[in-house]
Backbone bond lengths (Angstrom), bond angles and torsions (degrees), N, CA, C in turn:
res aa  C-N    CA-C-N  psi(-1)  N-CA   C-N-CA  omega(-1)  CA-C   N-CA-C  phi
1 X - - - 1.468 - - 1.526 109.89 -
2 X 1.263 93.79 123.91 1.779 92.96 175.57 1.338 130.09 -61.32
3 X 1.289 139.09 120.20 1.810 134.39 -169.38 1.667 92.31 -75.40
4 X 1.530 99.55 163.58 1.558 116.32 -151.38 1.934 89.03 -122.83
5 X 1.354 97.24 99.79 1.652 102.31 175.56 1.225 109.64 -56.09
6 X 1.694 111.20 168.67 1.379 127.93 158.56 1.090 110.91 -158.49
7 X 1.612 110.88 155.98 1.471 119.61 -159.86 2.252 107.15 -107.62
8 X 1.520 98.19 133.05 1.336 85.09 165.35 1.620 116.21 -125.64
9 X 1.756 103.68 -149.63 1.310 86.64 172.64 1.605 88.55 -128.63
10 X 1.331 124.71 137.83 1.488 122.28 -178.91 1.120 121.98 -93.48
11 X 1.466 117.72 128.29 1.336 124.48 -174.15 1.512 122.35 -72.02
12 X 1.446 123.75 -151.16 1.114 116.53 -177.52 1.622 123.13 -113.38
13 X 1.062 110.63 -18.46 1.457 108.01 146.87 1.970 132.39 -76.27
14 X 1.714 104.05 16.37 1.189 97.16 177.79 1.559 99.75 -115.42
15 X 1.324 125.14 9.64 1.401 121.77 -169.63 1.570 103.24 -66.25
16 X 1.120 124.58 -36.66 1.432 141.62 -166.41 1.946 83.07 -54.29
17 X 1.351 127.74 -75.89 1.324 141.12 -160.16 2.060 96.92 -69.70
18 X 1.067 102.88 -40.47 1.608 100.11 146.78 1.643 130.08 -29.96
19 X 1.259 107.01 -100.54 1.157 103.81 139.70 1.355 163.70 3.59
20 X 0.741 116.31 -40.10 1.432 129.40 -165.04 2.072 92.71 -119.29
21 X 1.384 112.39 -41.72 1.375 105.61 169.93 1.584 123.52 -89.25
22 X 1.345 106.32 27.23 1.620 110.52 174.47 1.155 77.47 -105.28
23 X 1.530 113.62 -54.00 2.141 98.47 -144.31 1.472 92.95 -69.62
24 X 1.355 137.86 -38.78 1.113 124.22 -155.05 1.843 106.21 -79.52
25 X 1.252 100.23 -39.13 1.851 102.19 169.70 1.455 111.24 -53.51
26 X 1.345 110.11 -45.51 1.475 107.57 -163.66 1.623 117.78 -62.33
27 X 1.776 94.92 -36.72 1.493 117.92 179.20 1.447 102.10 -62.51
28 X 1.252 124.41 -58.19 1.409 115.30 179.17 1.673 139.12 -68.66
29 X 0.944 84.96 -15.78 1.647 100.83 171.39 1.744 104.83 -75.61
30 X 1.265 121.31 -52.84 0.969 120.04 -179.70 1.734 129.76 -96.41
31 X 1.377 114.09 23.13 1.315 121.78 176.72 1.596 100.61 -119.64
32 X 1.535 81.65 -175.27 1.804 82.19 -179.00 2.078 98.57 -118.73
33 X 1.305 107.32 -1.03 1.080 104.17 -167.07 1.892 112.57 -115.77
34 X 0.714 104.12 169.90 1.909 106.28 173.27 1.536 104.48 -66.65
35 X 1.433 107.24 132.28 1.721 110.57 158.78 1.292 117.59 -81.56
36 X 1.210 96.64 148.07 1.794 101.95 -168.75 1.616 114.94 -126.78
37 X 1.071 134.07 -169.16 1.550 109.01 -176.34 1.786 86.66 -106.55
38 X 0.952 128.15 72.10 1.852 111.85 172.44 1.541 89.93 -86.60
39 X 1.320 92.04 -175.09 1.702 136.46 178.51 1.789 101.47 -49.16
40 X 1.002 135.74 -65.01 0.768 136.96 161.35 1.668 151.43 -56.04
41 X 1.237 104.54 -23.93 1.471 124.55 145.80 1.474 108.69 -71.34
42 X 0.900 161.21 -54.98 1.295 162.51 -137.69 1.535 95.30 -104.97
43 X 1.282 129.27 -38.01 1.566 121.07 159.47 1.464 125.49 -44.07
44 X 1.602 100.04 -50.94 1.511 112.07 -172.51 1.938 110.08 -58.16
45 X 1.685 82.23 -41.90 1.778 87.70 -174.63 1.561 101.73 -78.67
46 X 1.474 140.62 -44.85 1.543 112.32 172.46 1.745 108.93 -43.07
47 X 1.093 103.57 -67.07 1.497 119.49 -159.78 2.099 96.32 -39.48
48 X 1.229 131.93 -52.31 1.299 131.79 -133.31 1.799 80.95 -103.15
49 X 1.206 112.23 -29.18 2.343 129.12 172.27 1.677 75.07 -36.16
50 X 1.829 101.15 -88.05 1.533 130.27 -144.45 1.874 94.90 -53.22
51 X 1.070 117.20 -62.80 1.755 111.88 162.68 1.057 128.54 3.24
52 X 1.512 107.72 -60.46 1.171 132.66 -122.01 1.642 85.41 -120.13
53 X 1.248 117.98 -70.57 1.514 104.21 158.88 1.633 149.46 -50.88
54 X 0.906 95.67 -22.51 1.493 116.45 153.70 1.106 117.32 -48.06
55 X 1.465 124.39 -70.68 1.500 139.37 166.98 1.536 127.06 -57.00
56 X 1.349 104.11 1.40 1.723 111.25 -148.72 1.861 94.25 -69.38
57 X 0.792 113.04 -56.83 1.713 136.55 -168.64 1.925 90.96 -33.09
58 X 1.565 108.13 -63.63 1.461 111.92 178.71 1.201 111.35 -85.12
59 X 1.640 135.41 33.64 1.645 106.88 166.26 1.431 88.41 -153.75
60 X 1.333 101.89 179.95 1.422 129.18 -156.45 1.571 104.47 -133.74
61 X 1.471 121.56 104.45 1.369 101.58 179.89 1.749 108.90 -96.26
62 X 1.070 108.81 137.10 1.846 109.45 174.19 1.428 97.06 -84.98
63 X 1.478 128.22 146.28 0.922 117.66 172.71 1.897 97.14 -148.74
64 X 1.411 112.35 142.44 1.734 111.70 -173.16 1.482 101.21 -115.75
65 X 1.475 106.53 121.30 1.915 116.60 -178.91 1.206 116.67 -109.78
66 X 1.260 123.56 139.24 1.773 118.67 169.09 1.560 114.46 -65.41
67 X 1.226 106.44 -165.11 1.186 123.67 171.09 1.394 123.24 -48.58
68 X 1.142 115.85 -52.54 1.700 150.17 -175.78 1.291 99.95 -69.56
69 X 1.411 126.75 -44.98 1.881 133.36 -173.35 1.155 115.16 118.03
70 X 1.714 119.74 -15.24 1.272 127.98 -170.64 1.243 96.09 -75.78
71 X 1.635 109.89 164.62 1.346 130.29 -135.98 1.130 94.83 -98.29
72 X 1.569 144.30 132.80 1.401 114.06 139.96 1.448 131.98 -150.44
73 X 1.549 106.56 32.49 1.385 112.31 142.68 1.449 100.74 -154.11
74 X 1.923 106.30 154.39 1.794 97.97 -163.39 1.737 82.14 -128.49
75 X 1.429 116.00 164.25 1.648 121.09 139.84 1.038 99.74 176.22
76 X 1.721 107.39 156.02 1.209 115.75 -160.30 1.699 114.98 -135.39
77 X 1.021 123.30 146.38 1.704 125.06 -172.83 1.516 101.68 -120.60
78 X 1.453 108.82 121.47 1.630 121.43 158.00 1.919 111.16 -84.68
79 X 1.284 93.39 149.56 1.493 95.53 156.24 1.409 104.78 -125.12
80 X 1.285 92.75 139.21 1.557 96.35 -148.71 2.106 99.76 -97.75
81 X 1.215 91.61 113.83 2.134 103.48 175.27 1.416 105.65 -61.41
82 X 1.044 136.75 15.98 1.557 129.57 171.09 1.662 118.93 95.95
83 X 1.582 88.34 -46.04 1.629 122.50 177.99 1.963 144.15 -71.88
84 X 1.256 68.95 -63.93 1.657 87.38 168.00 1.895 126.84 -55.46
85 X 1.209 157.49 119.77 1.079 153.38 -165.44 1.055 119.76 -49.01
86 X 1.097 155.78 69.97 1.466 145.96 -179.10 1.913 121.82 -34.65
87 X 1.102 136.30 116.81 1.499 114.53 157.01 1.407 127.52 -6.96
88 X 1.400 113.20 -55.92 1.755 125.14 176.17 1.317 108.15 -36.32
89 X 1.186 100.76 -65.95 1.452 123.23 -163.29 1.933 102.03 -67.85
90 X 1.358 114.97 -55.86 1.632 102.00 166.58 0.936 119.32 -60.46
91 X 1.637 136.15 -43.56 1.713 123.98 178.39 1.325 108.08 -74.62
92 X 0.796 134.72 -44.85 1.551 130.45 -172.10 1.573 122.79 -125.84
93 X 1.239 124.78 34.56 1.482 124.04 154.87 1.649 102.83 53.90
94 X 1.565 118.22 34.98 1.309 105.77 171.01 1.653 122.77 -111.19
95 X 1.285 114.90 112.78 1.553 112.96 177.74 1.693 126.22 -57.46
96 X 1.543 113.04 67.58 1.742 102.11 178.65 1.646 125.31 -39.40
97 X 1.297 109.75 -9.83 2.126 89.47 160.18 1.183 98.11 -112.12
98 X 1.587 143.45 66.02 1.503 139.72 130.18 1.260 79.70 -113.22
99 X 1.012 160.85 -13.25 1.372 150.00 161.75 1.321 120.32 -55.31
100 X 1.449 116.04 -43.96 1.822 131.60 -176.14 1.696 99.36 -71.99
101 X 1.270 102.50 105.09 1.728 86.17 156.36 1.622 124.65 -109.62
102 X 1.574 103.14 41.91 1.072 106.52 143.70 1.832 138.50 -115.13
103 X 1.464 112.22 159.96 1.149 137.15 -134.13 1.341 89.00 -65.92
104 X 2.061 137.41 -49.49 0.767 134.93 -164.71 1.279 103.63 -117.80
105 X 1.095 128.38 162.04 1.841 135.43 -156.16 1.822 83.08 -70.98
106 X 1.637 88.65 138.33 1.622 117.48 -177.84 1.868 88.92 -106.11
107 X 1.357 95.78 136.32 1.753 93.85 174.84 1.645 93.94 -65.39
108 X 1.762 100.11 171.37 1.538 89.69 -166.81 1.660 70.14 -164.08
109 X 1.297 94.54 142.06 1.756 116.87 -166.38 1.454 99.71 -147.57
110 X 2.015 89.98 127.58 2.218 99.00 155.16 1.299 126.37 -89.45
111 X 1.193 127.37 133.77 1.006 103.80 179.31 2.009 103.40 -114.99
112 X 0.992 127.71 130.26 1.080 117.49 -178.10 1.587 116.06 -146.41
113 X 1.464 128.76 -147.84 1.814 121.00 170.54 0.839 83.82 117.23
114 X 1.757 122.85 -77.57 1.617 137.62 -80.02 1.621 95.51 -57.32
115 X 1.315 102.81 141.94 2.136 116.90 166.68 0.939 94.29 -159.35
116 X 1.270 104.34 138.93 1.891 115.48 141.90 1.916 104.76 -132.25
117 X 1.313 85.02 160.78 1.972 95.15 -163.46 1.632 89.28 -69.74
118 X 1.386 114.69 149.74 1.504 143.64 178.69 1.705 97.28 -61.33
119 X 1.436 114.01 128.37 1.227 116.83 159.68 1.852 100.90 91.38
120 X 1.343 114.47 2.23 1.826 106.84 -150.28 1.556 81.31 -78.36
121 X 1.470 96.29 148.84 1.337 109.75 -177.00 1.942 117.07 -102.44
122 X 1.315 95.26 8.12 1.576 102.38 161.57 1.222 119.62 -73.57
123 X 1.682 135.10 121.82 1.187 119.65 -171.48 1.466 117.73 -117.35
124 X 1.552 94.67 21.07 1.444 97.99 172.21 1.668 100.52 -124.91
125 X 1.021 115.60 26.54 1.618 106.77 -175.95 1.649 106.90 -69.98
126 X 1.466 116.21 -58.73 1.060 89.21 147.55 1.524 161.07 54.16
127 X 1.372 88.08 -137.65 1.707 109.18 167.00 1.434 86.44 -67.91
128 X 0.731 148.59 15.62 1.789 117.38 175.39 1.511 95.55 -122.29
129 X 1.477 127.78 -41.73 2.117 116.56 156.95 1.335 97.84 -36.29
130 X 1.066 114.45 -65.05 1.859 115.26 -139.74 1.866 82.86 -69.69
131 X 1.711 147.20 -64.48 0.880 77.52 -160.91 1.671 114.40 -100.00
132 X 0.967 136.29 42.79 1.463 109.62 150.35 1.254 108.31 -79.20
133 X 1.019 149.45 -4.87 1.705 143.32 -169.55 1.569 95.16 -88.42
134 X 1.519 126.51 -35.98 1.546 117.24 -170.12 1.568 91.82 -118.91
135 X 1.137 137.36 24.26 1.521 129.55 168.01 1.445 91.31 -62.30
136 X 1.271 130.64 -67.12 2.047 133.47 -161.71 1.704 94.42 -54.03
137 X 1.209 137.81 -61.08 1.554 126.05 170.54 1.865 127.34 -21.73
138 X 1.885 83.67 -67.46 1.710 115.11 -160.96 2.058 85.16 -71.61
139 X 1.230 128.51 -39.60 1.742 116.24 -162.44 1.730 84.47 -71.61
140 X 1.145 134.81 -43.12 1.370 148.30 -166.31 0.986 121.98 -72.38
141 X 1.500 126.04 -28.85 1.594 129.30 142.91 1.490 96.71 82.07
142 X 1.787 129.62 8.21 1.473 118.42 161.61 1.383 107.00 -168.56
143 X 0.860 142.08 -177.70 1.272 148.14 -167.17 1.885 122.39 105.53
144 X 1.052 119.19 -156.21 1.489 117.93 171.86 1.523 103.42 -156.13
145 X 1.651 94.43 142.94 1.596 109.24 158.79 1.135 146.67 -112.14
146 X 1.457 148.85 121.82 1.147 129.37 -166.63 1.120 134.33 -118.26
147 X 1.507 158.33 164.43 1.434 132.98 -147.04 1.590 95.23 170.58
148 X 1.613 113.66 158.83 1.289 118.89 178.68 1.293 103.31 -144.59
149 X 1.492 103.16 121.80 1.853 121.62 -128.53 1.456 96.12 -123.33
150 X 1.499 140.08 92.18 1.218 138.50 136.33 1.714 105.17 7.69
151 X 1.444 96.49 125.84 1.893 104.96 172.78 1.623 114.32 -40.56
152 X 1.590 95.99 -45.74 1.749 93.99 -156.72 1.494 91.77 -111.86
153 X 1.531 125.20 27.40 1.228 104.24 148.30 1.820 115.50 -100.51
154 X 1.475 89.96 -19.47 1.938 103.14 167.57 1.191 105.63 -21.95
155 X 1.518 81.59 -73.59 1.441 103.92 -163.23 1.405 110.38 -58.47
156 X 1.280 140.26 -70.49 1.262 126.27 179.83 1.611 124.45 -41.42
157 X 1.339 112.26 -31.73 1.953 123.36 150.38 1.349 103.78 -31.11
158 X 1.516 113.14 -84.73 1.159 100.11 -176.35 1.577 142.12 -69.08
159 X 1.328 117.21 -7.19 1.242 121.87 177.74 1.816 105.85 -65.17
160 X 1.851 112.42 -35.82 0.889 126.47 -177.62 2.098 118.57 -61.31
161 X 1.619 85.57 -26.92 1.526 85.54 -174.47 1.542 122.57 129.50
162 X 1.514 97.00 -13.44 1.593 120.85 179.84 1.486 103.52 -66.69
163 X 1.083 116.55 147.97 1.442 111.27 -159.49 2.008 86.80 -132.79
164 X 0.706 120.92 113.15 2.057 120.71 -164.94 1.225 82.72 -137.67
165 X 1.463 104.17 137.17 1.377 121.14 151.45 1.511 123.38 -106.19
166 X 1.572 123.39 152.18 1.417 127.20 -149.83 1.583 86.26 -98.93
167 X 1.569 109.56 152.89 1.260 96.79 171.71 1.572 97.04 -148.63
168 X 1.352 120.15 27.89 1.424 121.42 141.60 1.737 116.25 -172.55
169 X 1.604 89.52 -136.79 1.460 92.83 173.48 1.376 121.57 -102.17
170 X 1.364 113.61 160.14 1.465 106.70 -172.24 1.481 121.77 -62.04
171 X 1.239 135.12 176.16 1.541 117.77 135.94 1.214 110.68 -146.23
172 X 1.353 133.41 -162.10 1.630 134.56 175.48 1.569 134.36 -92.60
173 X 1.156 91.24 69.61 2.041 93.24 -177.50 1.174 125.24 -88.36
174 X 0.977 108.30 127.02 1.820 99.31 170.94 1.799 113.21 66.21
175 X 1.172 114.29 38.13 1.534 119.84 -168.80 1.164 125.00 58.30
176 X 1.294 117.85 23.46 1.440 116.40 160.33 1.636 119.43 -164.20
177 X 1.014 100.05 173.86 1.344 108.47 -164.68 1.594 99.27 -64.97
178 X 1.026 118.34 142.41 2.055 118.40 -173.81 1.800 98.46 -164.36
179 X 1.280 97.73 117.40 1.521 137.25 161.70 1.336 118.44 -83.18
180 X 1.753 113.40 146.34 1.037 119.95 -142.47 1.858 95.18 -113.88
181 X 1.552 130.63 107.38 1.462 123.55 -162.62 1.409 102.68 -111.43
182 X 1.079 114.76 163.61 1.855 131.67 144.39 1.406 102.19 -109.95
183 X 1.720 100.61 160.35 1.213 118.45 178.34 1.997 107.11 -138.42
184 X 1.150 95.39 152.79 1.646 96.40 173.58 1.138 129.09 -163.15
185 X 1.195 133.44 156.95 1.588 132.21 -156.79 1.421 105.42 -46.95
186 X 1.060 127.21 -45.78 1.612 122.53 -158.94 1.680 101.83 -77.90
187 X 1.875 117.70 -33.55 1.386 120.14 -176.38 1.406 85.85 -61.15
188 X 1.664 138.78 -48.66 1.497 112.40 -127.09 1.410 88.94 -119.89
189 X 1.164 139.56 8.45 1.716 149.62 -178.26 1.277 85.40 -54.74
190 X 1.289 140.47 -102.30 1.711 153.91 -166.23 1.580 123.71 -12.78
191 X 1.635 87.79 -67.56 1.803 97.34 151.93 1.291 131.80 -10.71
192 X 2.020 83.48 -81.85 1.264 124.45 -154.23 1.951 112.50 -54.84
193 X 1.160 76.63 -69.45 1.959 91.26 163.83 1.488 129.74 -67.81
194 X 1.412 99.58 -5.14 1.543 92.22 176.41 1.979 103.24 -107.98
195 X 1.311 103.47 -6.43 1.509 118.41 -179.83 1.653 112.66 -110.26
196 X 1.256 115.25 -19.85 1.285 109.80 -173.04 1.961 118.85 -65.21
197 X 1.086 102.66 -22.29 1.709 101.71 157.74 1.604 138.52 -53.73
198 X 1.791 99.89 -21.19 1.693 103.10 174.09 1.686 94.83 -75.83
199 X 1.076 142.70 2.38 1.120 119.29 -159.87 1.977 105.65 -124.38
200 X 1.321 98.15 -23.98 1.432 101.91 -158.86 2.105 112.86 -83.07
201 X 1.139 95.34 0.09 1.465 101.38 171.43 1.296 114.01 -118.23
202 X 1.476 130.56 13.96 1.360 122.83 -165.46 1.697 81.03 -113.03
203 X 1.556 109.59 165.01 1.448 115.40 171.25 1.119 105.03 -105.73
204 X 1.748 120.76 162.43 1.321 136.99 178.93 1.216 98.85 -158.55
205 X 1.136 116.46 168.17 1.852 158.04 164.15 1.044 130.32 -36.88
206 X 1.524 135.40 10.89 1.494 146.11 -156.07 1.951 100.63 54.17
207 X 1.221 104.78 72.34 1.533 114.13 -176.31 1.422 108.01 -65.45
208 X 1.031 121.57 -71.10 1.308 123.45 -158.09 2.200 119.19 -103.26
209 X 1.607 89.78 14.42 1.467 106.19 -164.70 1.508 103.42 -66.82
210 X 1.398 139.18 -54.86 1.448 129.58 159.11 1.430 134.09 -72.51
211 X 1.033 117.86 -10.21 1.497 108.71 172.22 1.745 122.87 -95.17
212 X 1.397 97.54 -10.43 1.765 113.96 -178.17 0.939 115.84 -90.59
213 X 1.599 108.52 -14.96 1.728 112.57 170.38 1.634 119.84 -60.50
């Protein structure tokens, strides 16, 4: 029998358990071998903890739990203070306001996390991260998003309707190859409204109460 998820909003003493189930999902999805706790796994998860807290104040993580509490799909949306470093900007040297060509500051949002557990047999989990992660964009009708997007989740973006534009070259994060996107009302309008019903009857955590302000 299939267990019946639910979505919260995660606080700040759970980033640690955060953490630790991105790098290890991400690693396994994209290797051919078992993750193990070496030297190097355990880097990725301090390093992506400290990230992650840093940013905590401006983002909102969605996160989907079974029955049990265990984790099994994560992602998370910054609103971005102008200031603070973005991921974008450390992996790939990209400035998001030469991006805005508008006159007065365009809100400008990360969206990043993304996991779901190996094998999960929900097949809309999904569409149901992505949209609370771009609900604060799509109610807002302008702004920009940015994110560094696994090859074959691109691709499944766009098969969906997501319309992302590339804005360089790839490189190797998190065990796989990951490209550097924007997103924007008109790419994610289609989606958005034709998906925004998995989300609007389920309860959550005051999700989107500080960053939509």
């Amino acid at each position: 029998m299939k267990s019946q998820n639910y979505f919260e909003k995660l606080e700040m003493d759970q980033l640690s358990e955060l953490a630790n189930f991105v790098v290890n999902e991400n690693m396994s999805h994209h290797t051919d071998h078992e993750v193990d706790e070496t030297k190097h796994i355990q880097d990725m998860i301090t390093k992506i903890y400290y990230e992650d807290l840093n940013l905590f104040f401006n983002s909102e993580f969605f996160v989907s739990k079974d029955s049990s509490g265990a984790i099994e799909g994560a992602i998370r949306i910054v609103k971005w203070d102008y200031h603070q470093e973005l991921p974008i900007q450390k992996l790939f040297q990209i400035d998001p306001l030469k991006l805005s060509s508008r006159k007065r500051r365009t809100p400008i949002w990360h969206i990043g996390r993304f996991a779901t557990r190996k094998n999960i047999g929900d097949r809309l989990l999904f569409k149901k991260l992505m949209v609370y992660a771009i609900a604060p964009l799509c109610k807002k009708k302008r702004g920009l998003a940015f994110a560094e997007c696994d090859s074959k989740l691109l691709r499944a973006m766009q098969l969906l309707g997501i319309k992302a534009r590339v804005l360089g070259k790839s490189i190797d994060y998190l065990g796989s190859e990951t490209i550097p996107i924007s997103l924007d009302y008109d790419g994610l309008k289609e989606f958005y409204h034709q998906n925004k019903k998995l989300i609007y009857h389920r309860k959550t955590t005051s999700l989107t109460q500080n960053i939509t302000a």
